[in-house]
DONU-656451 format. One record per residue: residue number from 0; chain; x, y, z of N, C-alpha, C in turn; residue in one letter. Coordinates in steps of 0.2 Angstrom, whole numbers, plus 5000, padded with zeros to 4 digits. Example, Ala and Ser with C-alpha at 12.3 -4.5 7.8 and 13.67 -1.06 7.14 Angstrom:
<rs>
(r 0; A; (5066; 4972; 5039); (5062; 4978; 5039); (5066; 4984; 5039); A)
(r 1; A; (5064; 4989; 5035); (5068; 4995; 5036); (5064; 5000; 5039); S)
</rs>
This chain:
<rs>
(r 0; A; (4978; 4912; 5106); (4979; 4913; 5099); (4983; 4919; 5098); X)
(r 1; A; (4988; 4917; 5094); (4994; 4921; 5094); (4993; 4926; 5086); X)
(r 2; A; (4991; 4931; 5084); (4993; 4936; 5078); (4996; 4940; 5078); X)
(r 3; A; (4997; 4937; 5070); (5004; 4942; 5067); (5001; 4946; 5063); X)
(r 4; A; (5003; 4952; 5061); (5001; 4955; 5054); (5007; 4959; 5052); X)
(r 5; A; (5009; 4957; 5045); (5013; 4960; 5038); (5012; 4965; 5039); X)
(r 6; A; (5015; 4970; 5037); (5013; 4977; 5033); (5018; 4979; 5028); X)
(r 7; A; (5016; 4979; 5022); (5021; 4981; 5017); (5018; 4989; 5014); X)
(r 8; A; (5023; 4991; 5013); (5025; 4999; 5011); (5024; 4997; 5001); X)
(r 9; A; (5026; 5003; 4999); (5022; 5003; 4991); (5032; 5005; 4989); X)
(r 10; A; (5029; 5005; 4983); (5034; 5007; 4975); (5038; 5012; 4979); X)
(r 11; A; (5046; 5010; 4977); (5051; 5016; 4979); (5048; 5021; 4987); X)
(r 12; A; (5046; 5018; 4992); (5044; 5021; 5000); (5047; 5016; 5002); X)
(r 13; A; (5048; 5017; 5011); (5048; 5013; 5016); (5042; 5013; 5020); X)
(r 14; A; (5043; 5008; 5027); (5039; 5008; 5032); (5035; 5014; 5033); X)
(r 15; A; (5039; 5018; 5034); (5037; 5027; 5036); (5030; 5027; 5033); X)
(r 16; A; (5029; 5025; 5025); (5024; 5026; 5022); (5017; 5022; 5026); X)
(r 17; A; (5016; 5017; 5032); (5014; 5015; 5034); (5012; 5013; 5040); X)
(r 18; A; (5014; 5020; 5043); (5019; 5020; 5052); (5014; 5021; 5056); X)
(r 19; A; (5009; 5027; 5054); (5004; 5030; 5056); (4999; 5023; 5059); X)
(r 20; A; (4998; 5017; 5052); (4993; 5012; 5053); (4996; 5009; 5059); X)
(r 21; A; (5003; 5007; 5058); (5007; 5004; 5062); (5007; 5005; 5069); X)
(r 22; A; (5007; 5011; 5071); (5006; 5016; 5076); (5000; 5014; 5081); X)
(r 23; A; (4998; 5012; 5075); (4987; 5011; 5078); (4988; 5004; 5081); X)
(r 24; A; (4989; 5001; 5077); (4989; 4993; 5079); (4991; 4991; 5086); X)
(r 25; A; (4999; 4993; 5085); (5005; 4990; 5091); (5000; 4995; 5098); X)
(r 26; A; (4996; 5001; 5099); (4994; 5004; 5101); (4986; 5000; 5105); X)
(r 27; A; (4984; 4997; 5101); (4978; 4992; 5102); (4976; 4986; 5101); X)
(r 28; A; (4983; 4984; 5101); (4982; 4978; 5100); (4988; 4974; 5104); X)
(r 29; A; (4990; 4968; 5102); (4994; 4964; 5106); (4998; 4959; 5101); X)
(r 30; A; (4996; 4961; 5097); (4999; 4958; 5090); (5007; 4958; 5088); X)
(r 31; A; (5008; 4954; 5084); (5016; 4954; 5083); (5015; 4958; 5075); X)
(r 32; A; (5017; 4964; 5074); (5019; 4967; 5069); (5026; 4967; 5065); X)
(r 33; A; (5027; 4967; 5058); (5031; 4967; 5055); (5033; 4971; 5048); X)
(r 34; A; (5036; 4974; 5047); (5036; 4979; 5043); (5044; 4980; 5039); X)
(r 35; A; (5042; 4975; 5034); (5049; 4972; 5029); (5049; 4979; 5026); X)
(r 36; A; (5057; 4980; 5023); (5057; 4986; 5019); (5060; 4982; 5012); X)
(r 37; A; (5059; 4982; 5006); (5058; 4978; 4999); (5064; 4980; 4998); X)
(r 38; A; (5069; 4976; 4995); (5076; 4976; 4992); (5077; 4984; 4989); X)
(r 39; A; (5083; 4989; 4991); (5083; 4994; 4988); (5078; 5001; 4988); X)
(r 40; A; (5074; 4998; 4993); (5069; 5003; 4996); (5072; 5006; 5003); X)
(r 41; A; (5067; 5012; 5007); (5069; 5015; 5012); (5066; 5020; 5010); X)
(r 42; A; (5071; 5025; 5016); (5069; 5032; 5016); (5072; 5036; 5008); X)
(r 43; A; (5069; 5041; 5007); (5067; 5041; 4999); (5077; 5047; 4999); X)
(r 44; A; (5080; 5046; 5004); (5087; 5048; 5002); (5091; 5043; 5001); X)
(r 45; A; (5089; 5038; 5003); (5093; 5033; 5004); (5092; 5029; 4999); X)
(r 46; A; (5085; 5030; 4995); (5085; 5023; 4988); (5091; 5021; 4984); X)
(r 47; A; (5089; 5016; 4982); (5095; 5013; 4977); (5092; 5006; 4975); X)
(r 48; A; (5088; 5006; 4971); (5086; 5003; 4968); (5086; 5001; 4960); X)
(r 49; A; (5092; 5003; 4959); (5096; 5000; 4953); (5099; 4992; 4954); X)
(r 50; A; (5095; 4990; 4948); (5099; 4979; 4948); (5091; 4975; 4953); X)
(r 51; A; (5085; 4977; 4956); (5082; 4974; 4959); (5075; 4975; 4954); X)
(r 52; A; (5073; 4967; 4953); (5068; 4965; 4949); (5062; 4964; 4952); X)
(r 53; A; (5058; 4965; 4951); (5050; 4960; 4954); (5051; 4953; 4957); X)
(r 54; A; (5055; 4950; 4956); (5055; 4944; 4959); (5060; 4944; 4965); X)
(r 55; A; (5063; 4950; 4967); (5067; 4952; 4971); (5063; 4953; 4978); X)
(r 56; A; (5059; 4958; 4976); (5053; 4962; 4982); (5047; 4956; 4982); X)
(r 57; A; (5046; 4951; 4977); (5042; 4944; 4979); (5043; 4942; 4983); X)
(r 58; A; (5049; 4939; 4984); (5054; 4935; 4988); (5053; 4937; 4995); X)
(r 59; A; (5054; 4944; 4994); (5056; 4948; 5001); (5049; 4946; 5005); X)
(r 60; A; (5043; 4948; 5001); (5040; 4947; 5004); (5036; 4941; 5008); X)
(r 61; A; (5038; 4933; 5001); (5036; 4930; 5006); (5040; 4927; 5010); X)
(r 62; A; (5047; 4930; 5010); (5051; 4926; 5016); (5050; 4929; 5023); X)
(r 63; A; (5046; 4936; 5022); (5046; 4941; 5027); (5037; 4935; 5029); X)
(r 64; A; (5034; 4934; 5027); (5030; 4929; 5026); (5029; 4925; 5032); X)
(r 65; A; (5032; 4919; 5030); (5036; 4912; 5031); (5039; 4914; 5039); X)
(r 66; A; (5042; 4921; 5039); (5046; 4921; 5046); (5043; 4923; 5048); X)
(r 67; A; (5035; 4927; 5049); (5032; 4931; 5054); (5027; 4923; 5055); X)
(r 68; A; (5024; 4915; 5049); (5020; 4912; 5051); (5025; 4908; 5057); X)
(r 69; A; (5030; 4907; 5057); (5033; 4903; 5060); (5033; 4907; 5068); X)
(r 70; A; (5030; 4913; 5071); (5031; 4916; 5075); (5022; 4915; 5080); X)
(r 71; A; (5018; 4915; 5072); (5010; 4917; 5075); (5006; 4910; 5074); X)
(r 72; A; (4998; 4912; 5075); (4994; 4905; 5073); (4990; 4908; 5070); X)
(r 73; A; (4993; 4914; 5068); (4984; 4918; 5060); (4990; 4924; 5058); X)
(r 74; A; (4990; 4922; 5052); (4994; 4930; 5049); (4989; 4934; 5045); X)
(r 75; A; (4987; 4942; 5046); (4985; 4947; 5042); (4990; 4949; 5038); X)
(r 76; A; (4986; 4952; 5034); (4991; 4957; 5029); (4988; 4963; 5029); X)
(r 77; A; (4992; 4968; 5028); (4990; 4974; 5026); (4996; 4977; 5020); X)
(r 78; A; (4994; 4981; 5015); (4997; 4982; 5011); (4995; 4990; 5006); X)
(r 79; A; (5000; 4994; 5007); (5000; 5001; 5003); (5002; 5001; 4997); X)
(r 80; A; (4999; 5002; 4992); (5000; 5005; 4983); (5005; 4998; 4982); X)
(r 81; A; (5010; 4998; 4981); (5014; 4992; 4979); (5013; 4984; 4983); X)
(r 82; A; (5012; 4988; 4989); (5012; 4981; 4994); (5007; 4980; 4995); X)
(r 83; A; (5000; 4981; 4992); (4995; 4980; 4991); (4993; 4974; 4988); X)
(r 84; A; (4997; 4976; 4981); (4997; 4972; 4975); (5000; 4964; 4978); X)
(r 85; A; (5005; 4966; 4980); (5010; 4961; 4983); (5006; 4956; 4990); X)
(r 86; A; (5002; 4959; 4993); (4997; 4957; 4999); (4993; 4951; 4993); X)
(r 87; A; (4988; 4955; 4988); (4986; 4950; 4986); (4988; 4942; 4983); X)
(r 88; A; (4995; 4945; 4980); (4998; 4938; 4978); (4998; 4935; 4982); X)
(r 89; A; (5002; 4935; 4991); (5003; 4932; 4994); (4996; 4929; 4998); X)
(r 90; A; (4990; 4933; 4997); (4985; 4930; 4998); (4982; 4925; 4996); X)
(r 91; A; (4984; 4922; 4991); (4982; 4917; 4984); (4986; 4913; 4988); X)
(r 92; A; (4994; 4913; 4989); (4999; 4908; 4989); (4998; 4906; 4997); X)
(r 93; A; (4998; 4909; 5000); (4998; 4907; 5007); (4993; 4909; 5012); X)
(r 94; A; (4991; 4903; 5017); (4986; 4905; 5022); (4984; 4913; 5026); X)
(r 95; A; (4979; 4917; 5023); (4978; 4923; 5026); (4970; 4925; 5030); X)
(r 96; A; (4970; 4925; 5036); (4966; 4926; 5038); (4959; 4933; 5037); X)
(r 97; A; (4966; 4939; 5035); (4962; 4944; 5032); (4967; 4948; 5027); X)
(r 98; A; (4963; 4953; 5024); (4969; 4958; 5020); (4964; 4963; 5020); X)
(r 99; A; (4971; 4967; 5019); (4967; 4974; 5023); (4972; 4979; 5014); X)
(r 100; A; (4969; 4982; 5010); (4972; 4985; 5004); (4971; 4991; 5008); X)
(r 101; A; (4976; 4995; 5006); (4978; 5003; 5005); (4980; 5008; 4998); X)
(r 102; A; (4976; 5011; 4995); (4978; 5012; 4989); (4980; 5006; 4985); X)
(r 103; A; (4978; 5000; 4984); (4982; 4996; 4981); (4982; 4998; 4974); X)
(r 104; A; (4989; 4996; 4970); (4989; 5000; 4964); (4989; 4995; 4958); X)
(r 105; A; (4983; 4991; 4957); (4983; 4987; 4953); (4981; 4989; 4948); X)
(r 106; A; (4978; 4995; 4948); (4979; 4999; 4941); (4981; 5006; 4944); X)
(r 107; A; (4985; 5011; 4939); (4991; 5016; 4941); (4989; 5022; 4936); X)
(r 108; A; (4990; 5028; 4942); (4994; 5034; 4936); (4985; 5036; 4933); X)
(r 109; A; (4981; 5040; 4941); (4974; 5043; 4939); (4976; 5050; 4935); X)
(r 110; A; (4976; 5052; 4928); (4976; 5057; 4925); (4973; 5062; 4926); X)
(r 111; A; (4968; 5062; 4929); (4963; 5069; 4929); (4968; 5070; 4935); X)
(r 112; A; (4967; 5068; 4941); (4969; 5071; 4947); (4977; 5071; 4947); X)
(r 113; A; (4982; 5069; 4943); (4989; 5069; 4943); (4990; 5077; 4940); X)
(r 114; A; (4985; 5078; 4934); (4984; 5085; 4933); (4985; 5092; 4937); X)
(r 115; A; (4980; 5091; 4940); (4976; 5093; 4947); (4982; 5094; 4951); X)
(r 116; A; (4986; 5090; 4952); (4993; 5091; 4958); (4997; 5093; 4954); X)
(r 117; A; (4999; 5092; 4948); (5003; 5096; 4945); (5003; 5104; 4942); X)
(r 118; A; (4994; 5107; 4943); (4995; 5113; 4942); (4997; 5114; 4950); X)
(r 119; A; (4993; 5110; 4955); (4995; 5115; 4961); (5003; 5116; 4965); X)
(r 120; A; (5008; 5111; 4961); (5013; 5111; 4962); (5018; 5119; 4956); X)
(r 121; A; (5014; 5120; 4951); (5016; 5125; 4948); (5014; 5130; 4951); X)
(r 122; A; (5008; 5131; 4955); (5006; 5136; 4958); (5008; 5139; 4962); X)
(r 123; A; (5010; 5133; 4968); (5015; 5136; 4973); (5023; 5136; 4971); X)
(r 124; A; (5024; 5133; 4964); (5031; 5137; 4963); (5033; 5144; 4961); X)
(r 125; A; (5024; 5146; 4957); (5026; 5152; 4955); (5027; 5156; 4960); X)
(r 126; A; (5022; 5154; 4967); (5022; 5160; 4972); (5028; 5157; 4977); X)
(r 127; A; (5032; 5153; 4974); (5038; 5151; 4978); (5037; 5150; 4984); X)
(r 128; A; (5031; 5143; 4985); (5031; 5138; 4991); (5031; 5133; 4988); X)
(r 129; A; (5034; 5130; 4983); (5035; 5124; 4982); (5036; 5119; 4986); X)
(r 130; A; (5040; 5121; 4989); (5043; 5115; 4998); (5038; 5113; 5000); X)
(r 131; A; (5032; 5117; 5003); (5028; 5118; 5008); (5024; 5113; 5004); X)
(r 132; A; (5024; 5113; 4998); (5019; 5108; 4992); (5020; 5100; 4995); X)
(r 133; A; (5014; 5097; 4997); (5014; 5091; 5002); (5016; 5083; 4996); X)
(r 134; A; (5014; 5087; 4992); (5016; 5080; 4983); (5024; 5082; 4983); X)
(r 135; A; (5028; 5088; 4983); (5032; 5088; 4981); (5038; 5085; 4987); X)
(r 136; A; (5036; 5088; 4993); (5039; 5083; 5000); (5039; 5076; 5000); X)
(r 137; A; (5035; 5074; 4997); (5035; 5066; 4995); (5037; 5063; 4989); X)
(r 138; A; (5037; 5068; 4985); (5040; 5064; 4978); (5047; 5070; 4976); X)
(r 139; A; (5050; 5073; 4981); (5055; 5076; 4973); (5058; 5070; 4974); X)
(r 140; A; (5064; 5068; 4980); (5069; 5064; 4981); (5067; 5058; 4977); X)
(r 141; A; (5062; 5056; 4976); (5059; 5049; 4971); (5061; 5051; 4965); X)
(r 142; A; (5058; 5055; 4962); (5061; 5058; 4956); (5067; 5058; 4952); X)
(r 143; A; (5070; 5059; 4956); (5079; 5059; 4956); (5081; 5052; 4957); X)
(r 144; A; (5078; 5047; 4961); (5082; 5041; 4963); (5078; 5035; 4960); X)
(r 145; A; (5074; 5036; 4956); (5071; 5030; 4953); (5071; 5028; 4948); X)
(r 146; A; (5075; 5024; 4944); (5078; 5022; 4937); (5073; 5019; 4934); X)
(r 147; A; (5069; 5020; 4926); (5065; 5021; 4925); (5064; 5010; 4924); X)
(r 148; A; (5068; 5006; 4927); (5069; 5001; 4923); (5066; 4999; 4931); X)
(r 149; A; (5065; 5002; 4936); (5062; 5000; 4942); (5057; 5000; 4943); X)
(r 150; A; (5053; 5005; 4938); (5046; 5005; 4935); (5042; 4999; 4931); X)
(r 151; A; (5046; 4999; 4928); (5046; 4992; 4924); (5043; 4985; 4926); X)
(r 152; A; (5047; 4985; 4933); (5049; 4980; 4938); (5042; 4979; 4943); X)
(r 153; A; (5039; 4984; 4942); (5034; 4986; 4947); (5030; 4986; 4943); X)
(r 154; A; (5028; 4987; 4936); (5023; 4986; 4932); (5023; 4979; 4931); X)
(r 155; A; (5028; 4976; 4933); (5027; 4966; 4931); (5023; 4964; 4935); X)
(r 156; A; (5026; 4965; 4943); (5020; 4964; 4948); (5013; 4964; 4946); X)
(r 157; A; (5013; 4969; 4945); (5005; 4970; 4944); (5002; 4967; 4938); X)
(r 158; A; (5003; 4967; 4933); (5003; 4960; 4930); (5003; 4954; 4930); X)
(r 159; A; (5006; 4953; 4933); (5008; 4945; 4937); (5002; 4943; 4942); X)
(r 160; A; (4999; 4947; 4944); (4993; 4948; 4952); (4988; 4947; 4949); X)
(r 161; A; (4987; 4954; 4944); (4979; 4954; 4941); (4975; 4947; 4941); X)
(r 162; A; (4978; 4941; 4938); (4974; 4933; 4938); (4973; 4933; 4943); X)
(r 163; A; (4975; 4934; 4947); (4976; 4931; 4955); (4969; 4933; 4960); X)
(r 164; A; (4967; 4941; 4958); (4963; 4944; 4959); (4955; 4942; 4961); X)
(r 165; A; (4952; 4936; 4956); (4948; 4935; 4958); (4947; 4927; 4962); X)
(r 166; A; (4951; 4924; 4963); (4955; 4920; 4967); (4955; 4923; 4973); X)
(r 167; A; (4953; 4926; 4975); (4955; 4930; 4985); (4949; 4929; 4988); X)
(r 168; A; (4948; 4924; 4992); (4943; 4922; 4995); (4945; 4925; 5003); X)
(r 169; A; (4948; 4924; 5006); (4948; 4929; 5013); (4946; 4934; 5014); X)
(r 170; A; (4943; 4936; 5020); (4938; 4943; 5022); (4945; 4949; 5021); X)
(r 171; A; (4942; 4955; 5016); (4946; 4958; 5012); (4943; 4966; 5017); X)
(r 172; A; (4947; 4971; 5018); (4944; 4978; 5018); (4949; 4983; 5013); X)
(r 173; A; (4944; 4987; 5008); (4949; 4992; 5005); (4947; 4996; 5006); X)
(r 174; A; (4953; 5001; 5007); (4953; 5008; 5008); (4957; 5011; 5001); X)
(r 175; A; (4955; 5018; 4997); (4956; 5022; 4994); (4953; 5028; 4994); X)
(r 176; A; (4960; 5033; 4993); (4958; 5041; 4994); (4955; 5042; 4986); X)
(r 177; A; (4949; 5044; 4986); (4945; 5050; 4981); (4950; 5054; 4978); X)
(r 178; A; (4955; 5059; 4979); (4959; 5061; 4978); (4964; 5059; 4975); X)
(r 179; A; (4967; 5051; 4975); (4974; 5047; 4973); (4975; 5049; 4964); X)
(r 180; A; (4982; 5054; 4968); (4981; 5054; 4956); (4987; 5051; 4956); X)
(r 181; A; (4992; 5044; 4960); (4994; 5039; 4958); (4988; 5032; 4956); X)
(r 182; A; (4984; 5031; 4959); (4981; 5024; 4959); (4974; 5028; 4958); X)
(r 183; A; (4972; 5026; 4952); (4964; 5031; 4950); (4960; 5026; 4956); X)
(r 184; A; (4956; 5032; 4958); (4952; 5029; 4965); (4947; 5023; 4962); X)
(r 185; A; (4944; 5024; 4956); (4938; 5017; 4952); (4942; 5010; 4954); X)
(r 186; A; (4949; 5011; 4956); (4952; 5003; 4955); (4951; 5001; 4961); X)
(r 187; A; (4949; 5004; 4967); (4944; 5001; 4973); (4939; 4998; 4972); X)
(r 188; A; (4934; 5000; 4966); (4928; 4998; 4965); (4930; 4990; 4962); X)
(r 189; A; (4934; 4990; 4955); (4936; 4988; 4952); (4939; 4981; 4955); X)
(r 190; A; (4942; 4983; 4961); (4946; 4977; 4967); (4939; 4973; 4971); X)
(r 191; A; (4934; 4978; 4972); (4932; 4977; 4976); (4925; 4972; 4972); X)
(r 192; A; (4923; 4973; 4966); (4919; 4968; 4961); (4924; 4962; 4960); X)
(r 193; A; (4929; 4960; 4959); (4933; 4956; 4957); (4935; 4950; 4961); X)
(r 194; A; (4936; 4955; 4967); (4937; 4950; 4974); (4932; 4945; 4973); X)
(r 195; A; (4933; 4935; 4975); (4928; 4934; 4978); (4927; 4932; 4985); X)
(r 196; A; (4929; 4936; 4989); (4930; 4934; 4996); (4921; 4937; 4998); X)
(r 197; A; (4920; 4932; 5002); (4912; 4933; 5004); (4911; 4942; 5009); X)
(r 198; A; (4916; 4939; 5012); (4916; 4945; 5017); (4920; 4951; 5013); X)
(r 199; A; (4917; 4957; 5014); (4923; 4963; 5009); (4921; 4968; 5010); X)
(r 200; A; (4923; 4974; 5013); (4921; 4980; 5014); (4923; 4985; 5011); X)
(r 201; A; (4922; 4992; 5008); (4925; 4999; 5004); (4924; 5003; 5007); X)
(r 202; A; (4931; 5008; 5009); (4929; 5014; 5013); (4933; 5018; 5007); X)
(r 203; A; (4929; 5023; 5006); (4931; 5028; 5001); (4932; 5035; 5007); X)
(r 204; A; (4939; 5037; 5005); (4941; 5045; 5010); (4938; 5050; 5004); X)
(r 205; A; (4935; 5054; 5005); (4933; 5059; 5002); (4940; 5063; 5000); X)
(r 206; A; (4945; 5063; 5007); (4948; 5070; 5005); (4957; 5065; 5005); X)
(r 207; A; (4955; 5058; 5005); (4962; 5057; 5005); (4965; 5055; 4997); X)
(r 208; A; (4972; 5057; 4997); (4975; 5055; 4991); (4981; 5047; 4993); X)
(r 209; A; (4985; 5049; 4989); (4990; 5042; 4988); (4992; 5041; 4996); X)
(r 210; A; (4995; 5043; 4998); (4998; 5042; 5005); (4992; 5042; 5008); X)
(r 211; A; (4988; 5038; 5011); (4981; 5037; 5013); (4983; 5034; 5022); X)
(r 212; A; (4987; 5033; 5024); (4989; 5034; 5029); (4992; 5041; 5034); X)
(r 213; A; (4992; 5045; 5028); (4992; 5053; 5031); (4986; 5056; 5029); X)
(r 214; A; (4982; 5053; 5028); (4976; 5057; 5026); (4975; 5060; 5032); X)
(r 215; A; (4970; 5066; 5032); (4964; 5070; 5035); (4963; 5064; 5041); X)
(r 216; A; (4956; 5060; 5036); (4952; 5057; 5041); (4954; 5052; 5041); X)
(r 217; A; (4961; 5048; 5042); (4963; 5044; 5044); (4963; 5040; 5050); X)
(r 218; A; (4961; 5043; 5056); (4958; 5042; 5062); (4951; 5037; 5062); X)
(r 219; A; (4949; 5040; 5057); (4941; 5037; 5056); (4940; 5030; 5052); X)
(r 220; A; (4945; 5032; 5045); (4944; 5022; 5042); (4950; 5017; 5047); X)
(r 221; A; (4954; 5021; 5052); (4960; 5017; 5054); (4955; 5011; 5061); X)
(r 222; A; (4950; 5015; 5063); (4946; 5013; 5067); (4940; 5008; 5067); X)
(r 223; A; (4940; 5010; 5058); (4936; 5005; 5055); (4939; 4999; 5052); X)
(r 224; A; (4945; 4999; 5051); (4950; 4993; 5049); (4952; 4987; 5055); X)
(r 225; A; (4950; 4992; 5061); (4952; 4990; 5065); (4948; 4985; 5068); X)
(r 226; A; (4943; 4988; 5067); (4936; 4984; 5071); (4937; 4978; 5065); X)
(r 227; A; (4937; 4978; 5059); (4937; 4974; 5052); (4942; 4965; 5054); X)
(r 228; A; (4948; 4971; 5056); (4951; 4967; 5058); (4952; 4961; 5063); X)
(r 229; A; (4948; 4965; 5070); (4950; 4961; 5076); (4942; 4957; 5078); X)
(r 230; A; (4938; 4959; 5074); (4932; 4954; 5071); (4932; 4950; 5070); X)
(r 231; A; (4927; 4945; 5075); (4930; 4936; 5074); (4926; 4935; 5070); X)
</rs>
């Protein structure tokens, strides 16, 4: 029996955003791994994602799909913050033996803890360590290269999915950081009521935020996804 699994990266990131997980799998497992980068994504100097619509990173994903099932006999998915979202869809539309969410962002933009990072981003600017700031290393260059019409395009997605939601019968795992002030962390629970897949697990990080595959105790749910996963 031949596995493949997906792995999609989130809004304006690449692969990198998911390499950690990646790292784990190809590591212990024997699987065939793939890891599409969404039209006009990459590395966060390289974006250019001006003219590319939701139906663009759709596409991307199920033909990145389509060319991993024509390779395997069970395809997984796993999917971070946008690719989550997009995991779901393709879990509705095509054969998935399991999904694995990461921060998925099918609702966005937690205010209380967005806060919270933005006073600590002030704090180390006043004492002039802003660089050292682990939010600002991941988002300045997005900042600057993300046209607000890209947003846009990413909030269709997620509109588009939500019906789809409770339609996801495959053995589902979500992970979300406690922490995330992109993806308020309740939309775990929220994912996790909605789903009706029999099988479905919640791993809640105490100390992880949005990037939840750099989390702290990311050794610990990467272990338990794993077991989730290669579980007959």
């Amino acid at each position: 029996m031949t596995v493949g699994i997906l792995v999609l990266h989130g809004f304006s990131g690449g692969p990198y955003e998911v390499q950690p997980f990646v790292d784990c799998v190809k590591e212990h497992t024997g699987w065939i791994v793939e890891t599409p980068t969404f039209s006009g994504h990459g590395d966060a100097e390289s974006l250019d994602m001006k003219g590319y619509k939701a139906e663009h990173w759709l596409m991307d994903a199920e033909l990145a799909y389509r060319s991993l099932a024509k390779k395997v006999d069970e395809v997984m998915i796993a999917g971070f913050s946008m690719g989550g979202v997009i995991a779901m869809y393709l879990a509705k539309r095509y054969p998935v033996k399991k999904l694995l969410l990461l921060s998925a962002a099918a609702k966005y933009v937690s205010p209380l803890q967005l806060a919270k990072d933005i006073r600590s981003m002030a704090d180390d600017a006043f004492h002039q360590k802003l660089r050292e700031n682990e939010l600002f290393q991941r988002y300045h260059h997005k900042l600057r290269n993300v046209p607000p019409s890209a947003t846009v395009e990413f909030m269709k997605i997620v509109r588009k999915t939500e019906p789809y939601i409770g339609h996801i019968t495959c053995p589902v795992f979500i992970v979300q950081g406690a922490l995330d002030g992109i993806v308020p962390a309740a939309t775990a629970q929220y994912l996790y009521d909605r789903i009706s897949a029999v099988e479905k697990q919640l791993y809640i990080s105490e100390c992880g935020k949005h990037h939840i595959c750099y989390s702290e105790d990311c050794d610990e749910w990467f272990q338990k996804a794993a077991a989730f996963l290669t579980r007959a």
